[in-house]
N, C-alpha and C positions, 0 to 999 in steps of 0.2 A: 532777775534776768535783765540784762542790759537792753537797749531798743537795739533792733536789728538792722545792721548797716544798711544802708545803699547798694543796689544791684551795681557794679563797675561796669564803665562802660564796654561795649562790643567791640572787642581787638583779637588779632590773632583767630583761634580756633572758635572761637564766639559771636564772628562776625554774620551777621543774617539769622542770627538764630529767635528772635524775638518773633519775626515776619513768618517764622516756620511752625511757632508752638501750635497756633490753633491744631496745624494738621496732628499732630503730636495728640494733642489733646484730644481732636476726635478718634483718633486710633485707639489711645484708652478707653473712652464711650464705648467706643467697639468691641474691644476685648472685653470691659466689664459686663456688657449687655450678652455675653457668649463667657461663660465659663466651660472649664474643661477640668477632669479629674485629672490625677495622676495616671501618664502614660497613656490618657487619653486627649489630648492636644495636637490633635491633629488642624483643627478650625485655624489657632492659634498659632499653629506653627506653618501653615499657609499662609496665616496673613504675615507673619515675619519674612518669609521667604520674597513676598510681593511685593513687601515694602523695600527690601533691599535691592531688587532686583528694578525696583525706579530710581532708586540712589544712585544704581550704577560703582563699579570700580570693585565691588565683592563675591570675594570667591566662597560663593555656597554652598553646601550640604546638608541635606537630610535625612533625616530618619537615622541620626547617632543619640545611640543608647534610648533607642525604639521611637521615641520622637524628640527628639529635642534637634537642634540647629546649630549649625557651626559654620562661622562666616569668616573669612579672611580677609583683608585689604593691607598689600603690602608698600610698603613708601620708601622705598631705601633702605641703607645702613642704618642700625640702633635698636634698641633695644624690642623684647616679642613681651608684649603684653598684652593678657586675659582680660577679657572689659565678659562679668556673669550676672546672667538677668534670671530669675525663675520664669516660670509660665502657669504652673498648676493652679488650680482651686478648692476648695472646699465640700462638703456637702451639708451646706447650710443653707436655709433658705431665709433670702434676702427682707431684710424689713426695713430699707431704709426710704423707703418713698421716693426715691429718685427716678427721674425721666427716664435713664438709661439704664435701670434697675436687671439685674438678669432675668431673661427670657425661661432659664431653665426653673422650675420651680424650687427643684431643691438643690439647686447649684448655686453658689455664689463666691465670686474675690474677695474673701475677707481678709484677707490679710496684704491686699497688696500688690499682689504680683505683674497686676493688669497695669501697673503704674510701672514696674519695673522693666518690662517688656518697652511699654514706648518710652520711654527714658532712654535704655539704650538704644532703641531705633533711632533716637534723636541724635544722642551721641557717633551714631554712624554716618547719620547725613555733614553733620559737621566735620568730621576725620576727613569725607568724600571731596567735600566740599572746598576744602583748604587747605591740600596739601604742603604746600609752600612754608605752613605753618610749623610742621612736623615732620620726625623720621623719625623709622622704625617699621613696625609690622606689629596690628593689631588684629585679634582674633575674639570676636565676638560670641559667649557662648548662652546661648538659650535651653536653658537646662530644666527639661520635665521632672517630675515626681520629688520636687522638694519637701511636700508638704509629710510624707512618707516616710522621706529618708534615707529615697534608692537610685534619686535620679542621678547623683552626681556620680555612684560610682556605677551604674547603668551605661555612661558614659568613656567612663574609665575602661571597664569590660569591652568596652565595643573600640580599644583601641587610640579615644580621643589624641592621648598623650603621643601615639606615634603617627597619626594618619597628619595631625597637623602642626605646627610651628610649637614649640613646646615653651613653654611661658620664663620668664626671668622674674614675672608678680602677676599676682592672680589678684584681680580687684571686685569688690561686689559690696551694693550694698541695700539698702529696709528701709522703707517709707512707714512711718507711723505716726499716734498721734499728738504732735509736736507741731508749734508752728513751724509752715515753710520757711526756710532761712537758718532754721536749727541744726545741726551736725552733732552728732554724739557720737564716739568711740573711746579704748583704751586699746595700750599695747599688754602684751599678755596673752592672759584667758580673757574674753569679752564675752561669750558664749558658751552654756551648758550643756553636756552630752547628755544624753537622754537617752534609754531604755524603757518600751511598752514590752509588760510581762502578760501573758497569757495561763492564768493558772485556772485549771480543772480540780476538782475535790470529788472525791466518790463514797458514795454512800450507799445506800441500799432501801431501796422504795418500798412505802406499806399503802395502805389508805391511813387517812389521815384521823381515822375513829381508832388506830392501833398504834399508834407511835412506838408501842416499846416492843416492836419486833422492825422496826426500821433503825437506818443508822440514814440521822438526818441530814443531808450536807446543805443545809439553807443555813441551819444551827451552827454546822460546824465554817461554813461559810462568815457570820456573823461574826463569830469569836475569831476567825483571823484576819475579818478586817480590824477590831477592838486591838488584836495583838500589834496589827502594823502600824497602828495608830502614836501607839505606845512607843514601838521601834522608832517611829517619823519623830518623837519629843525628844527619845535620846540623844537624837541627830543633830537636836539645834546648836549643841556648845561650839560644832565646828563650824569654821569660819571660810569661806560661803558655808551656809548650813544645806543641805542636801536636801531634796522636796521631795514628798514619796504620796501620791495621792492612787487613794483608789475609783477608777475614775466610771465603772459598771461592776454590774453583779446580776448575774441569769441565773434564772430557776424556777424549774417548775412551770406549769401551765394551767395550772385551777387550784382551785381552795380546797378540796377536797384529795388531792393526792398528794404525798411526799416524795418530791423524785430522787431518780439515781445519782442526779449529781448537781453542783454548783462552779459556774464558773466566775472568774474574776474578772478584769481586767485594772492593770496599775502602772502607774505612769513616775517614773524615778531621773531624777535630774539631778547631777553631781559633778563636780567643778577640778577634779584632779580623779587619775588612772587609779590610786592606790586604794580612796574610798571608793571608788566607786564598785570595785572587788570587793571590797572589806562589806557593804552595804548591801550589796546580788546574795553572797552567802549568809547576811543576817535574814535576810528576806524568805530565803529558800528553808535558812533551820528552823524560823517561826511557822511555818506553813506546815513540815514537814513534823514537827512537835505537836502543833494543834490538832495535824491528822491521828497521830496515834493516839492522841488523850481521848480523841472521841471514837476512837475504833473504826475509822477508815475502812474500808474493803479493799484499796488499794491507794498504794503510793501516787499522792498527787503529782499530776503532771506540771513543769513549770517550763515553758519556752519563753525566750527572749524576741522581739520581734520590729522593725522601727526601729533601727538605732540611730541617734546621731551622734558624730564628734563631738570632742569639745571643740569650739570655734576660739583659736587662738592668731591675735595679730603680730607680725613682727614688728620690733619696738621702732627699729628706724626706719621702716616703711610707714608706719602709722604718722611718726612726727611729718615726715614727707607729706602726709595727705592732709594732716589736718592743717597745715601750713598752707596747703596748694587752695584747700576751701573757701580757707580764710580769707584768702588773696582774692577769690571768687565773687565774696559778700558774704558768705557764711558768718554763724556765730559759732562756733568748734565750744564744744564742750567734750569735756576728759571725766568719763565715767570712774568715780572710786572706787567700784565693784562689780564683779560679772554682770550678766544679764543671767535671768533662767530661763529665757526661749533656748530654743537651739535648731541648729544650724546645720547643712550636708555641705555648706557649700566648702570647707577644710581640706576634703577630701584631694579636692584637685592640688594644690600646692602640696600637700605631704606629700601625694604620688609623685609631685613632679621635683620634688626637695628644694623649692624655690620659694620665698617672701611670700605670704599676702595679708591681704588687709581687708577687715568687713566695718562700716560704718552706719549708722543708721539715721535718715534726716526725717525732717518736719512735713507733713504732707496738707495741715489745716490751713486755713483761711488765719494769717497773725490778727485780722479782725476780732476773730472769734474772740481771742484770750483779752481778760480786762487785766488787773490787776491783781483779784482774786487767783484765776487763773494761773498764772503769773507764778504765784507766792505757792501754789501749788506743784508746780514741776521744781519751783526752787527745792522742795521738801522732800523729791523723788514720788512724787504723791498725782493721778489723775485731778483735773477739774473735775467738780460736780457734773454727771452727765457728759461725761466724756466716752466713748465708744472706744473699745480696745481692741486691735485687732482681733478676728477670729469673731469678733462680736457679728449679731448678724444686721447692727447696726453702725456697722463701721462702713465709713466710705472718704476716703481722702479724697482733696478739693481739685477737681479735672485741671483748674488753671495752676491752683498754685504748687498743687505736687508733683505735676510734670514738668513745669519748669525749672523746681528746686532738681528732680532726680535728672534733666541732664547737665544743669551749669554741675553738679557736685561733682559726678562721675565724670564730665568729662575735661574740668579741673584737674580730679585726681590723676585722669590718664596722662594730660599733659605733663603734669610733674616728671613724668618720666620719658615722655616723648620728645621733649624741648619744644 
């Protein structure tokens, strides 16, 4: 990996924004130290409301698609552009030692978000700040329940697309663990659709000194995760290969009884429409097979639940942004293959039949990485001891991730702003 350019200096829409970060950065202190679940961001979406409302110039609302925030600031003729922040959190409890560690026990930002949020706060104060810079109409969206997979179209439901300025690009983008300075994206698919399955298996309960008058579903439990195991190796030849993890298994409440039933839960990530049908229906035959070979008492139940899109970037909007980074200080890097996280944020540009673009930058201290390091993300490969998102020892660096997430995004925005 090449050394990371030079910050360019402060011109245009960039001007003052050094003198601003701290605040920027304690407002992430803040949200980190205050997590909120999905659709429970209420704390969160007051303090965006608060911060904008000292900005000044933005036209506010809340409580779209239950909590989430939608901000306007219009500047003339040109083009309406979506500048999308998440808000949600986890329920993980935090182990990173830090000062500002969350207060909730079992709550914590792990992946992010709390970085995302003031990021574009900061990106707002700059738009406010310097009009003269730019035209157009930009429209700020703070979108709960990402982590789930409901929030964006929670949003969409409650009208977003018509109550406000309806987007020409939807932009958004992920703080992780990369040095600050880094930019990653592709055009295409960048991003995995995902389905969590909810399967129930029924059996028939004895004590457990009679097993051959029960039909045991731990048993028959067992043997379809072994099958799906098998189905997930089949998977590999395609290209993204498809991930099929089974990610819980309930049953039962003591050693001495057989219950009536076992449930699953599985987590499936697949990178085009066609398998991703093709892979639902192997799922459901194998499930559906193992029940009968072990004498079922009833047809398993199988729901779908959590969905996400595939997160796909448009090809000349992408070049536009990794251009715009670059010009920023970034180092733009063009991913050769999906990602397998995934993403709701899609939702809104398909609904609105318009471009967008998701990118993901560097949120560590470039201290950190030595050379090893280094040689390690050349490989697509974590450092040693490196914290990955969702980890509950992940935590991006207050100065350096918030200053990368506003020079990027509001880089990107200007590309289209002038």
């Amino acid at each position: 990996m090449p050394p990371l350019p030079p910050t360019p200096p402060e011109t245009g829409l960039s001007q003052g924004l050094a003198a601003r970060l701290p605040h920027w950065e304690e407002v992430y202190r803040d949200l980190h130290a205050h997590p909120e679940l999905a659709f429970e961001e209420r704390r969160t979406a007051a303090a965006v409301v608060r911060e904008l409302a000292g900005i000044g110039g933005w036209e506010t609302t809340e409580r779209v698609g239950r909590t989430g925030v939608v901000s306007v600031l219009r500047n003339g003729a040109g083009p309406v552009v979506w500048l999308r922040a998440d808000m949600d959190a986890l329920p993980v409890r935090e182990e990173t030692g830090l000062p500002y560690a969350s207060v909730e026990p079992e709550l914590m930002h792990a992946c992010g978000h709390d970085v995302h949020v003031a990021a574009l706060l900061g990106v707002c104060r700059q738009l406010a700040a310097h009009p003269g810079a730019w035209s157009g109409t930009v429209v700020a969206v703070f979108q709960p329940a990402e982590e789930v997979g409901r929030g964006a179209q929670a949003m969409l439901d409650d009208g977003v697309l018509d109550r406000f300025p309806r987007p020409e690009v939807v932009l958004g983008q992920h703080v992780g663990p990369l040095p600050a300075g880094v930019v990653t994206t592709r055009s295409g698919p960048l991003m995995a659709a995902a389905d969590s399955l909810r399967v129930t298996l029924y059996g028939a309960g004895a004590h457990a000194s009679a097993p051959h008058l029960a039909v045991d579903p731990v048993v028959m439990a067992a043997s379809v995760v072994l099958r799906l195991q098998t189905l997930s190796a089949r998977l590999a030849p395609l290209s993204p290969s498809p991930l099929l993890t089974v990610g819980a298994l309930h049953s039962g409440t003591v050693a001495n009884v057989i219950p009536h039933t076992a449930e699953l839960l599985c987590s499936l990530r697949t990178f085009d429409t066609q398998t991703r049908e093709q892979v639902l229906a192997d799922i459901r035959r194998v499930i559906h097979a193992e029940a009968d070979a072990q004498g079922a008492t009833r047809t398993p139940d199988i729901t779908t639940y959590d969905s996400f899109p595939l997160t796909v970037n448009d090809p000349a909007a992408t070049e536009r942004v990794l251009a715009a980074v670059a010009d920023a200080g970034a180092l733009g890097h063009t991913l050769r293959a999906p990602l397998s996280a995934s993403e709701d944020f899609g939702r809104f540009a398909t609904a609105a039949g318009c471009p967008s673009v998701f990118f993901h930058f560097g949120g560590a201290d470039p201290g950190d990485f030595d050379e090893t390091a280094v040689a390690a993300l050349e490989r697509g490969t974590l450092p040693p001891g490196t914290a990955m998102n969702h980890s509950p020892h992940y935590a991006p660096s207050d100065r350096h991730a918030v200053a990368a997430g506003v020079r990027h995004l509001l880089a990107a925005a200007a590309s289209w702003l002038g």
